[in-house]
DRENLUMTI-73141 format. One record per residue (C-alpha): x negated, y negated, z; residue in three letters. Coordinates in Angstrom, 3 decimals. Example, Ala and Ser with C-alpha at 12.3 -4.5 7.8 and 13.67 -1.06 7.14 Angstrom:
// residues 2
+----------+----------+----------+-----+
:       px :       py :       pz : res :
+----------+----------+----------+-----+
:  -12.300 :    4.500 :    7.800 : Ala :
:  -13.670 :    1.060 :    7.140 : Ser :
+----------+----------+----------+-----+
***
This chain:
// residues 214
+----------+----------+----------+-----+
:       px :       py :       pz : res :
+----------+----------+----------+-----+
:    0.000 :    0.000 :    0.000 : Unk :
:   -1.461 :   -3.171 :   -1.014 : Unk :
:   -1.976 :   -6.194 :    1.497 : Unk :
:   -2.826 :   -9.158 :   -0.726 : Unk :
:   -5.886 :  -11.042 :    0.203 : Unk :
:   -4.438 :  -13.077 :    3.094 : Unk :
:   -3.162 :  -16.162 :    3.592 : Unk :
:   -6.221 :  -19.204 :    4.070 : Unk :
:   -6.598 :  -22.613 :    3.942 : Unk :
:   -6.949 :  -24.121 :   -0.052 : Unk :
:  -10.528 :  -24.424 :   -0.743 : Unk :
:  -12.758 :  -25.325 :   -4.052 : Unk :
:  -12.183 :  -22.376 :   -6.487 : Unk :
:  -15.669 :  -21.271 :   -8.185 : Unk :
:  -15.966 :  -18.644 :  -10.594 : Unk :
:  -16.257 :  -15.136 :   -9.300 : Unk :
:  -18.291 :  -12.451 :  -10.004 : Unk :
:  -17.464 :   -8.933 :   -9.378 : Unk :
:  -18.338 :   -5.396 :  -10.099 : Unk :
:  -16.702 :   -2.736 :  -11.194 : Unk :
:  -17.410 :    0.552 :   -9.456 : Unk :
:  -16.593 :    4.603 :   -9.937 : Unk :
:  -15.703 :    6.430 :   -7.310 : Unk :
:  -18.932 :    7.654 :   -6.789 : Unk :
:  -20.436 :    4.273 :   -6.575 : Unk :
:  -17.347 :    2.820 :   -4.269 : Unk :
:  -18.224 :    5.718 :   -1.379 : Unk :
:  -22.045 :    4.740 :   -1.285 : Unk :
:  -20.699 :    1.101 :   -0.367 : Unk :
:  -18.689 :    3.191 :    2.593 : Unk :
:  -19.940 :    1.182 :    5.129 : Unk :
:  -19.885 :   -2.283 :    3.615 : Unk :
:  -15.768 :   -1.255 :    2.853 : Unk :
:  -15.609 :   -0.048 :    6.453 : Unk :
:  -16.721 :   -3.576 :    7.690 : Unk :
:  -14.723 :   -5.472 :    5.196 : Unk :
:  -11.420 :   -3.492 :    6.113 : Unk :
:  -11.827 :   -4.704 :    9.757 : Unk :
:  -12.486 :   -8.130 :    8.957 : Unk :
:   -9.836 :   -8.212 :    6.624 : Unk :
:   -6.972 :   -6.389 :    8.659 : Unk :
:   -8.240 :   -6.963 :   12.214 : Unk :
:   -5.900 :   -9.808 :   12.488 : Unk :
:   -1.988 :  -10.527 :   12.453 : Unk :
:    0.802 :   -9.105 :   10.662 : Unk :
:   -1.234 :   -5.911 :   10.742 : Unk :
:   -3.735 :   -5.652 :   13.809 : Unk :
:   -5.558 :   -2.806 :   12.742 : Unk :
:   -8.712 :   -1.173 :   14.364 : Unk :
:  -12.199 :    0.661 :   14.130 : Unk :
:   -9.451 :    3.733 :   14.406 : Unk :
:   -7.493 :    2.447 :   11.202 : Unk :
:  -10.565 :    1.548 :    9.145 : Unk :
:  -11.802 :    4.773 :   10.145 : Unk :
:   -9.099 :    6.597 :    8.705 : Unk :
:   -8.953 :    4.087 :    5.256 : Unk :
:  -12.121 :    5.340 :    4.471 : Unk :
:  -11.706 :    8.842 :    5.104 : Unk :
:   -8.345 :    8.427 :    3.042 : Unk :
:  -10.859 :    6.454 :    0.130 : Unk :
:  -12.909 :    9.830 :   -0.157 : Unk :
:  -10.044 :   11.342 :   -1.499 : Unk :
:   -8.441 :    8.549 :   -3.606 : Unk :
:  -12.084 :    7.997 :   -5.318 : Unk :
:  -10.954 :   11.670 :   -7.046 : Unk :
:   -7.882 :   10.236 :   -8.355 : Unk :
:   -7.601 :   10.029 :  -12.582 : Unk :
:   -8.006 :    6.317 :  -13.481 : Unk :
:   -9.518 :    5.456 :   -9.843 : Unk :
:  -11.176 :    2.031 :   -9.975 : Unk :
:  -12.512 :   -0.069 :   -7.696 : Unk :
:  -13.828 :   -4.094 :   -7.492 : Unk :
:  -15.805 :   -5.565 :   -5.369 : Unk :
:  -17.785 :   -9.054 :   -5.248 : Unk :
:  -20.674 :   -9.104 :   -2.972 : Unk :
:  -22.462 :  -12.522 :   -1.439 : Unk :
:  -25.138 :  -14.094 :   -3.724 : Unk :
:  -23.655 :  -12.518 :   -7.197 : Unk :
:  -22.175 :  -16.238 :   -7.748 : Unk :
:  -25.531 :  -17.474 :   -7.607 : Unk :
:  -25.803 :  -17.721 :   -3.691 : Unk :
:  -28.560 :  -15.676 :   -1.766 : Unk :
:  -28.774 :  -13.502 :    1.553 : Unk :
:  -28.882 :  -10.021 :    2.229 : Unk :
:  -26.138 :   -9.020 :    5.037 : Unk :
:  -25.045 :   -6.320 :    6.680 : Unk :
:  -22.895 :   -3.075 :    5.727 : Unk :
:  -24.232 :   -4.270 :    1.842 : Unk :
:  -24.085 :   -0.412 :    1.190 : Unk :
:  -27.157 :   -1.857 :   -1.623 : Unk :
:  -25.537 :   -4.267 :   -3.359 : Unk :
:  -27.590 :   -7.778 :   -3.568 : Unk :
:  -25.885 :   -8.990 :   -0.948 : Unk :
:  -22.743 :   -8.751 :    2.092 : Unk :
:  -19.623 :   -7.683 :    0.191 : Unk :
:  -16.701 :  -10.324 :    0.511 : Unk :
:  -14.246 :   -8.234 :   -0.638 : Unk :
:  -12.864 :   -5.051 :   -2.534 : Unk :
:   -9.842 :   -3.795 :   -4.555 : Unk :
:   -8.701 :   -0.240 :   -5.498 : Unk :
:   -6.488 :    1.357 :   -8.053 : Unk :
:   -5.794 :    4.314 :   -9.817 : Unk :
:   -3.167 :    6.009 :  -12.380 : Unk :
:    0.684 :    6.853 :  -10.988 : Unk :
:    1.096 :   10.542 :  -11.223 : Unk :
:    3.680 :   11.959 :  -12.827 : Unk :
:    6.023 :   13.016 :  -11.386 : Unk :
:    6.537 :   10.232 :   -8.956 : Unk :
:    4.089 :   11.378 :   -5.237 : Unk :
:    6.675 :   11.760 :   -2.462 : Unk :
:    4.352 :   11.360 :    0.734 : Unk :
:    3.249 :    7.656 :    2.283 : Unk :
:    5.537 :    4.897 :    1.294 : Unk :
:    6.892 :    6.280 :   -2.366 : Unk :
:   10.064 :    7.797 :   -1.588 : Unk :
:   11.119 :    4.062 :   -0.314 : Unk :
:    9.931 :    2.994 :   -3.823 : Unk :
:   12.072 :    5.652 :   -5.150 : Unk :
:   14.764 :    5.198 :   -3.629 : Unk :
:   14.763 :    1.097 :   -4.397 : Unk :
:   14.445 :    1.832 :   -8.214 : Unk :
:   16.294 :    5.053 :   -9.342 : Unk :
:   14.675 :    7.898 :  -10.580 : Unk :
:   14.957 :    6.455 :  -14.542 : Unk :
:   13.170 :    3.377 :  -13.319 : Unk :
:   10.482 :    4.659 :  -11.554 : Unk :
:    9.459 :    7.245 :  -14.167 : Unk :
:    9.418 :    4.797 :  -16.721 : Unk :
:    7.735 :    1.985 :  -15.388 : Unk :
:    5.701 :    3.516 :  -12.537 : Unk :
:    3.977 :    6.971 :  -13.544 : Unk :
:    1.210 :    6.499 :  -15.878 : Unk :
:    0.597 :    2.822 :  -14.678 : Unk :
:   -1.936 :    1.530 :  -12.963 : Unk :
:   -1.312 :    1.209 :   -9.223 : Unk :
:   -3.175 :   -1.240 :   -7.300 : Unk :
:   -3.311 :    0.272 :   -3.287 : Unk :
:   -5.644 :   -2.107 :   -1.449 : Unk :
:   -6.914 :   -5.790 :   -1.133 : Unk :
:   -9.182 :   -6.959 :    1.148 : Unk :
:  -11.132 :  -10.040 :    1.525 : Unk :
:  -12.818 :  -11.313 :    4.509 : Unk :
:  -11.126 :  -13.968 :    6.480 : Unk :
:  -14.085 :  -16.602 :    5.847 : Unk :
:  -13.677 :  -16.056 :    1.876 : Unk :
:   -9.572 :  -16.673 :    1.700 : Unk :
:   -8.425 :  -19.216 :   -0.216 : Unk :
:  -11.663 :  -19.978 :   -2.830 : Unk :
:   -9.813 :  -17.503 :   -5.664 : Unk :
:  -11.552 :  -14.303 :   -4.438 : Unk :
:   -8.397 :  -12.509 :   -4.247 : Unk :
:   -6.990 :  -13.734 :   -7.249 : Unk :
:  -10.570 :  -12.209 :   -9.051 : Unk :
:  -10.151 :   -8.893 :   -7.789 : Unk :
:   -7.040 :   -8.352 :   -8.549 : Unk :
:   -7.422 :  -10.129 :  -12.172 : Unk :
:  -10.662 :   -7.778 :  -13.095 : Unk :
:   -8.596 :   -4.730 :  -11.727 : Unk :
:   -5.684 :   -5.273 :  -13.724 : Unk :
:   -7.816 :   -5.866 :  -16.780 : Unk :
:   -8.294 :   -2.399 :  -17.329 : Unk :
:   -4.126 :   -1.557 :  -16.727 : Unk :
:   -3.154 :    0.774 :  -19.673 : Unk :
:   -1.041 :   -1.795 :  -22.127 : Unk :
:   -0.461 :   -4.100 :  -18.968 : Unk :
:    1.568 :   -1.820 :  -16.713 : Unk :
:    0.017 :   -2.434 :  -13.231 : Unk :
:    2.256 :   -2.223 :  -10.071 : Unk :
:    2.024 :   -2.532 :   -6.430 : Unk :
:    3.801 :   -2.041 :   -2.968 : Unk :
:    3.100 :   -4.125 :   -0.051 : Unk :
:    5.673 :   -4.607 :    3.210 : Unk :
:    8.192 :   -7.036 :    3.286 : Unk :
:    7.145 :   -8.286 :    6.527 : Unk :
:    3.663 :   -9.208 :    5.143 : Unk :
:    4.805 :  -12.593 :    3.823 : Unk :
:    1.253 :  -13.961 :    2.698 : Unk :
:    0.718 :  -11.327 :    0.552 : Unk :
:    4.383 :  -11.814 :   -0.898 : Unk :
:    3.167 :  -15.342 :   -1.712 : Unk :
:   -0.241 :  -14.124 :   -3.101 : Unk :
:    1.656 :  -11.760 :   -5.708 : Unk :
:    4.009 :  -14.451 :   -6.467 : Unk :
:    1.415 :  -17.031 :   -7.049 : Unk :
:   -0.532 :  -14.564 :   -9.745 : Unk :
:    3.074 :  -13.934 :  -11.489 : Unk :
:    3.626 :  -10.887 :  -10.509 : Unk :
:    7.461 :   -9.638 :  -10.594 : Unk :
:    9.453 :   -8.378 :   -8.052 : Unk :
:   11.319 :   -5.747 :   -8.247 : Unk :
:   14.051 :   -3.549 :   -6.267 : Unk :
:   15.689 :   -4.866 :   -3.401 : Unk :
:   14.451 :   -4.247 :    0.199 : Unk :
:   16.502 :   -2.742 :    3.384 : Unk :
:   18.669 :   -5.001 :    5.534 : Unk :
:   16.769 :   -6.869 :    8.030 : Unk :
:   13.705 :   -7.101 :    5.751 : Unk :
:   12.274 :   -4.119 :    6.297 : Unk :
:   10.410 :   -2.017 :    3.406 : Unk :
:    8.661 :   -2.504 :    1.068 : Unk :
:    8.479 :   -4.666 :   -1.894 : Unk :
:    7.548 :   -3.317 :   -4.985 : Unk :
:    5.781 :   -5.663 :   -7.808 : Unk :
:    5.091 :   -5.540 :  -11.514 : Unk :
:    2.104 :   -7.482 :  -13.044 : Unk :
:    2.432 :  -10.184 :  -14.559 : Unk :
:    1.465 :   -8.064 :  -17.862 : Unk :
:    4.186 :   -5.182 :  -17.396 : Unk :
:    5.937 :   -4.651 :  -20.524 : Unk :
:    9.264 :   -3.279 :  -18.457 : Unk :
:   12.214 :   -5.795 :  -18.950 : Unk :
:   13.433 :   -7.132 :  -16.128 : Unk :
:   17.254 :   -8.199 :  -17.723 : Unk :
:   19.178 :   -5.168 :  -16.296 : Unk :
+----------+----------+----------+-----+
***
């Protein structure tokens, strides 16, 4: 389930640099994602722990064998900046941040969050815009690097590589930054969440060829 990169105060937007990374690569930056995740989730809505990061990259072993897994990161001093830092995992320099994605199986998964997807779009819906897209499952960016773009690069250089567009997301309803953040890169909503505004949301990029006018 993706988490958006956070909400943060509007800053000067410079050009990022990121890297694309196989699995293989992704899990020899384990500890550099382990610190990252922490940074990144350690805070409210989601309050998460050395536990819970723990677990994400156990969980990120697994996903790295997924068909069309891809991962982004940018790393300090590929913009042009210097210093090593910790958890780099050998990249030039501390990673900011990271994104992940792979390819929707088909048929639909049932475990984690999907049968809420499911169950928001119909099985017609789901197949057809969902399995064989790319599905983006995790953003996370420091809390000193919100708000320069750094989100908005990961998820751009992700989606670049979406088969024909089709890239799609989940995130909670409750997590009303990253709401905003998908809504600022003109990504699509889709699906309706459960009374009280609990859930999930589920998002098309901006890119998705599925038409909306049903």
């Amino acid at each position: 389930m993706s988490r958006g990169a956070g909400a943060g105060e509007a800053r000067r937007v410079s050009p990022v640099r990121t890297r694309v990374l196989s699995g293989r690569e992704v899990l020899s930056h384990g500890e550099a994602i382990h610190a990252v995740y922490l940074d990144a989730f350690g805070g409210p809505p989601w309050h998460e722990d050395v536990t819970h990061a723990d677990a994400y990259l156990s969980r990120l072993a697994l996903d790295a064998d997924r068909s069309g897994f891809l991962a982004v990161a940018a790393f300090a001093g590929d913009d042009g900046g210097d210093g090593e830092g910790e958890g780099s995992g050998g990249g030039k320099g501390r990673m900011r941040g990271f994104c992940t994605a792979w390819t929707t199986p088909s048929p639909f998964p049932g475990g984690r969050s999907y049968p809420l997807v499911a169950a928001a779009l119909g099985p017609r819906r789901t197949a057809d815009w969902l399995c064989g897209s790319q599905e983006i499952d995790e953003v996370a960016v420091r809390a000193e690097e919100r708000g320069a773009g750094l989100g908005a690069a990961l998820v751009g250089e992700v989606t670049r590589h979406a088969p024909a567009g089709a890239a799609w997301l989940m995130t909670s309803v409750g997590a009303e930054s990253a709401v905003r953040f998908y809504r600022r890169l003109g990504w699509r909503q889709v699906g309706h969440p459960a009374p009280g505004g609990s859930g999930v949301a589920v998002f098309l990029g901006p890119d998705h060829p599925a038409d909306l006018t049903f």
